[in-house]
N, C-alpha and C positions, 0 to 999 in steps of 0.2 A: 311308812304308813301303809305300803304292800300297793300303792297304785303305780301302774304301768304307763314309764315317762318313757317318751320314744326323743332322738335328737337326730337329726337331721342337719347336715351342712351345706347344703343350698333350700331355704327354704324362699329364694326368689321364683323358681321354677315350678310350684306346687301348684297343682288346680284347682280349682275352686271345690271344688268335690273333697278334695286331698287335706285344705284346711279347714273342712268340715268336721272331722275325724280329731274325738278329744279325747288324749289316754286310752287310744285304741276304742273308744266304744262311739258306734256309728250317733251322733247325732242328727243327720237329715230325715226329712220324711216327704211324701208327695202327698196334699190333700187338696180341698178345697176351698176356697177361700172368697165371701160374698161377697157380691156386687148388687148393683141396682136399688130400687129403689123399695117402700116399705109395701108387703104384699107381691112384688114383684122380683123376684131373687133373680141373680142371676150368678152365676160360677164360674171361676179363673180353676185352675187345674194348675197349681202351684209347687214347686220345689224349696223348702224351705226349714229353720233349725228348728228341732222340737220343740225347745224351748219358749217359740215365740208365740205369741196369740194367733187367733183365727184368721185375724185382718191385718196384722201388722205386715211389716216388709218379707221381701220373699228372695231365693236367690235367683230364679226364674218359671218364666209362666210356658206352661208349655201345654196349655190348652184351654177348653170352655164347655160349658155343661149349661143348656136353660131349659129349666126342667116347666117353663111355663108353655112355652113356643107348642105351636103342633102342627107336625110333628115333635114329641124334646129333638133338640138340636144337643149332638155333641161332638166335638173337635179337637183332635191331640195332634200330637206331636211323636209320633211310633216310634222317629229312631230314637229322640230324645230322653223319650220315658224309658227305652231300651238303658241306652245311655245311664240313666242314674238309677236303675233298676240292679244295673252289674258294678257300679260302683258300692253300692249297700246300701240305697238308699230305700225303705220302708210305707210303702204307702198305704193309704188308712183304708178301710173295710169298704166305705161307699168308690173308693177309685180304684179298686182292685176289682170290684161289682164291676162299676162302668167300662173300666179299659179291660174285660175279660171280655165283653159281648162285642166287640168291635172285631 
């Protein structure tokens, strides 16, 4: 069917980044993901499969965004974003904004 099957003989040793990765085409992304309450937002800075919804489970949280606070408050995690940045992981248009001005 021309899709790209890869086989692996230890797949005990794979990272979690590693079994991310489906027929070669990167599925994770970095976005944002709400919290709080209604009128009151607030942001997890999430690693997570594309496939999943906005709020569903994540594979980790590696920071926070409350765009209500004032000063906005924001908080990452640099080596981490680093981290799944060079693994291929894709992050969305508003977390590339935010973690560019830091």
């Amino acid at each position: 069917s021309g899709d790209v099957v890869f086989w692996y003989d230890n797949m005990e040793s794979w990272s979690t980044a590693e079994m991310i990765w489906t027929k070669g085409i990167n599925m994770t992304v970095i976005r944002l993901t709400r919290m709080g309450r209604n009128k009151k937002p607030f942001y997890r800075i999430v690693v997570t499969d594309s496939r999943k919804r906005r709020d569903s489970g994540w594979i980790e949280s590696i920071g926070y965004y409350n765009p209500v606070s004032n000063p906005k408050e924001l908080k990452f995690d640099q080596e981490r974003l680093d981290y799944w940045l060079s693994v291929g992981a894709q992050p969305s248009e508003k977390v590339a904004k935010l973690t560019a001005k830091k």
